[in-house]
C-alpha positions as CSV (number, residue, x, y, z in Angstrom):
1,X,0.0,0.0,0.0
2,X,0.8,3.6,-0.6
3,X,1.6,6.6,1.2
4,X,-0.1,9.8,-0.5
5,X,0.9,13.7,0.2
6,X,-1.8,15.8,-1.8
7,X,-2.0,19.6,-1.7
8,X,-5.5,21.0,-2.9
9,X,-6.4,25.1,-3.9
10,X,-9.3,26.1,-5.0
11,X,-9.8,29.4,-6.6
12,X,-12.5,32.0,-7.3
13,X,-12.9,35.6,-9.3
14,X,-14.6,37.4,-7.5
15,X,-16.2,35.9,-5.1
16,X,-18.4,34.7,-6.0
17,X,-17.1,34.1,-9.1
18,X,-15.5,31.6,-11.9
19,X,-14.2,28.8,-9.7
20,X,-10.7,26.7,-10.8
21,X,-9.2,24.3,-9.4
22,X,-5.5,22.8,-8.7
23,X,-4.2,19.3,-6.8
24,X,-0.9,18.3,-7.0
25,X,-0.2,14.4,-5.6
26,X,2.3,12.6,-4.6
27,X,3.0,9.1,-4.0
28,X,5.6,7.2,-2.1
29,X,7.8,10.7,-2.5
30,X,7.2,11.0,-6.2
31,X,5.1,13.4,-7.9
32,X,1.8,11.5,-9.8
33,X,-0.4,13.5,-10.8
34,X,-1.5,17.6,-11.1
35,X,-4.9,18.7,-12.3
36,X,-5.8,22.1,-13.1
37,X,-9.9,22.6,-14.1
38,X,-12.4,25.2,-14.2
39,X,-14.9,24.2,-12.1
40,X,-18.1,26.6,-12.8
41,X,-19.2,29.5,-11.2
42,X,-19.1,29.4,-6.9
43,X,-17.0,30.6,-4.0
44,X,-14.0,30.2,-2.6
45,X,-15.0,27.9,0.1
46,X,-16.9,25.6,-2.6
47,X,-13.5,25.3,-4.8
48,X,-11.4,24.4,-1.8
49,X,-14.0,21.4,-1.4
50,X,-14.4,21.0,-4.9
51,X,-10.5,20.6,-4.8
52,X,-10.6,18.2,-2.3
53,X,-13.3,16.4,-3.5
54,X,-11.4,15.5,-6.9
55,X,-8.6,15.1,-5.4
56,X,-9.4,12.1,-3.0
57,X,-11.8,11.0,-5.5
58,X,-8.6,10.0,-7.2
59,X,-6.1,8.8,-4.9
60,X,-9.0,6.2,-3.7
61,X,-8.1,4.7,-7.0
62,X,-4.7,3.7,-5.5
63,X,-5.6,2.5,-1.9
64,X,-3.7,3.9,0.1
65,X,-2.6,3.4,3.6
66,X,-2.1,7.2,4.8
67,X,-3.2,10.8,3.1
68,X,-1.6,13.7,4.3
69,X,-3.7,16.4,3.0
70,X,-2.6,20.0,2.6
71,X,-5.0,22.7,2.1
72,X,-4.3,26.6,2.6
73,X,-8.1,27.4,3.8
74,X,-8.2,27.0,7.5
75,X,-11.3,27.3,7.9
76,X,-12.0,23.9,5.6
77,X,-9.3,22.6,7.2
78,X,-10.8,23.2,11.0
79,X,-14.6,22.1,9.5
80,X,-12.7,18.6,8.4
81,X,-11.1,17.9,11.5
82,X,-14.3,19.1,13.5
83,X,-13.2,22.0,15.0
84,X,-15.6,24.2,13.5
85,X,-19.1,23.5,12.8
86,X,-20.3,23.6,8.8
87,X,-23.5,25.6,9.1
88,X,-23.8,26.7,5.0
89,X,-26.4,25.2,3.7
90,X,-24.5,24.7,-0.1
91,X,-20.8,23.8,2.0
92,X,-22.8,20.7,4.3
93,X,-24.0,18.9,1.2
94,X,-20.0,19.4,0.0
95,X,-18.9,18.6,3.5
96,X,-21.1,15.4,3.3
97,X,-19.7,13.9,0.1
98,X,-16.3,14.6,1.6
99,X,-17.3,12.4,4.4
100,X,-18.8,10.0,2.2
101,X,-15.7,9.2,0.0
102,X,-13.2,9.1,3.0
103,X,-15.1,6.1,4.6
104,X,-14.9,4.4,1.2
105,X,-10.8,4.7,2.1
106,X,-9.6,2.4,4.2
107,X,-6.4,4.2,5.0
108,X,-5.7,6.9,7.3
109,X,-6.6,10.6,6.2
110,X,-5.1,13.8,7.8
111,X,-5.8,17.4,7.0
112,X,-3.5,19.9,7.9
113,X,-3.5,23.8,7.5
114,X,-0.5,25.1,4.8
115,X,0.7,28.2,4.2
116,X,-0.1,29.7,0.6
117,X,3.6,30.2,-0.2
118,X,4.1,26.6,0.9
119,X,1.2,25.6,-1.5
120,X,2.3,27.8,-4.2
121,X,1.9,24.7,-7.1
122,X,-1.5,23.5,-6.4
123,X,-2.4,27.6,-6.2
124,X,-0.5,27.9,-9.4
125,X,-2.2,25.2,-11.5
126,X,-5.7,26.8,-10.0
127,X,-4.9,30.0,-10.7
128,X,-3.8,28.8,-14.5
129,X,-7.4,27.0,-15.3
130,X,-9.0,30.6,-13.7
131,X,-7.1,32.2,-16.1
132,X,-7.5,30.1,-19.1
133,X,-11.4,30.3,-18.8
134,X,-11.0,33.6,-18.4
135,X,-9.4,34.4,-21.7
136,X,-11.9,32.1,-23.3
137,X,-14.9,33.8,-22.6
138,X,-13.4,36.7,-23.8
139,X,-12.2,35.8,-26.8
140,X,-15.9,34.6,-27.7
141,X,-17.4,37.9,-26.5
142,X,-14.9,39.5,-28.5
143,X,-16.2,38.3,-31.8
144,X,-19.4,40.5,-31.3
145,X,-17.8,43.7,-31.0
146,X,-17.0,46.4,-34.2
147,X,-13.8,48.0,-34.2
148,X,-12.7,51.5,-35.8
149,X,-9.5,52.3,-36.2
150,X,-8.9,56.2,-35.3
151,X,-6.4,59.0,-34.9
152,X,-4.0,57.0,-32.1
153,X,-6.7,55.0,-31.2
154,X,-9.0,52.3,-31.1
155,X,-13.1,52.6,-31.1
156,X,-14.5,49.6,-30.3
157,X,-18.1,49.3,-30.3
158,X,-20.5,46.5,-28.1
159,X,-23.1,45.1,-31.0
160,X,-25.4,44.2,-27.8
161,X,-25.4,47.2,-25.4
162,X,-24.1,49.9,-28.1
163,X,-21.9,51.4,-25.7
164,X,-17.7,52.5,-27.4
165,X,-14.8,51.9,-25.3
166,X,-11.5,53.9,-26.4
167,X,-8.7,51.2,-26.7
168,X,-5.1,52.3,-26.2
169,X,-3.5,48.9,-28.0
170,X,0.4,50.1,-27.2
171,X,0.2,50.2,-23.7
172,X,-2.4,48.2,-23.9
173,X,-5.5,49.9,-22.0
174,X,-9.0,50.3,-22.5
175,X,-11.4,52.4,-20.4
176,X,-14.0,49.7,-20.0
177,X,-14.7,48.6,-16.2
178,X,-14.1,44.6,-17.5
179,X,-10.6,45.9,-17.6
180,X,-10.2,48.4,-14.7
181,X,-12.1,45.9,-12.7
182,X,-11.3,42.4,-13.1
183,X,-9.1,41.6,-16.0
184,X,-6.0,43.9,-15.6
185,X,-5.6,42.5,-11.8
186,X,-5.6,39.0,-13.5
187,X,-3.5,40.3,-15.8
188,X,-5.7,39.4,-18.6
189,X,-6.8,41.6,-21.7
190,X,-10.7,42.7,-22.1
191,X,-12.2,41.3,-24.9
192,X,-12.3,44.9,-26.4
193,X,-8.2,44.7,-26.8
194,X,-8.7,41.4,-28.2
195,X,-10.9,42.6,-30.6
196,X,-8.5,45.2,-31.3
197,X,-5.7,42.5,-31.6
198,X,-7.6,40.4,-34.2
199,X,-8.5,43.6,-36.0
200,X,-4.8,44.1,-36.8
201,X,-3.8,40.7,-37.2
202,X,-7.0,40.5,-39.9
203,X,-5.6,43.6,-41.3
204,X,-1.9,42.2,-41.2
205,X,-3.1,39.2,-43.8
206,X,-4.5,41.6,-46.2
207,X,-1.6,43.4,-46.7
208,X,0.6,40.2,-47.1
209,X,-2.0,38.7,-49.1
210,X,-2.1,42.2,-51.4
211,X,1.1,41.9,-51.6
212,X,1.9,38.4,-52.6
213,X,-0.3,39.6,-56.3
């Protein structure tokens, strides 16, 4: 039998918010597996049980005779090791199938608290899936945008709500609240600089095409 050391994240923007996850396990010493998904939209607290929930859901697989399980939530870690009480309504039913798969494990399980920085892989591959579904849903909201090339400038117009945002592609900026808001603390682009992206890239081909005649 085995000895397994997973460490679980789970994260959410905002809150609530697009929900990723991010396990990294190892067994007998040696790394065997990461996963890094988007989850759906939640909470924090449901994508650090989310998290864990995957994760033993696959190192049950193995049999193992001991789990050390690191999570950097201490409140999930405290409501596992019944210290504190679960009293949300949408966490107990969570908290229950938690239960549920550890008494289908015959081996010993143990959740212990760990520091973020400590836990900086599993956070990493979360982080990563956030990010990646991010970017999608961008990129297929920015097909139904117009863009109009100006005087140092972008004007990219929404087909749905009308509204123009002024897109700055060289630093890149753009005054919608998307980007001021959410996506430039990602570190992402709005879909309006994509747009603006494609638009050149589209414009790019023309010439090369134009000038291949």
């Amino acid at each position: 039998m085995s000895k397994i050391l997973m460490k679980v994240d789970g994260a959410c923007y905002p809150n609530p918010g697009n929900m990723a996850i991010g396990i990294v396990i190892y067994k007998d010493g040696e790394l065997f597996k990461k996963i890094s998904e988007a989850i759906g939209y939640g909470t924090n607290n449901i994508a650090e049980y989310k998290a864990l929930i995957r994760g033993l859901e696959e190192v049950k697989k193995i049999n193992p005779e001991r789990i050390d399980v690191y999570c950097d939530s201490q409140l999930v870690v405290k409501q596992l090791n019944k210290k504190y009480k679960v009293k949300n309504k949408g966490i107990i039913l969570l908290f229950n199938r938690v239960e549920e798969i550890i008494r289908t494990i015959p081996g010993k399980i143990y959740f212990i608290w760990d520091r973020r920085d400590n836990n900086f892989m599993a956070d990493g591959l979360a982080k990563r899936a956030l990010a990646e579904e991010e970017i999608n849903k961008r990129k297929k909201a920015a097909k139904d945008v117009r863009v109009e090339k100006k005087d140092g400038y972008f004007l990219v117009r929404s087909s749905k709500s009308g509204k123009s945002y002024k897109v700055d592609i060289n630093i890149p900026q753009c005054e919608c609240m998307d980007f001021l808001k959410r996506a430039r603390k990602l570190k992402l682009e709005c879909k309006h600089i994509m747009a603006v992206r494609t638009f050149l890239q589209e414009a790019e081909r023309k010439r090369e095409t134009k000038n291949r005649l």
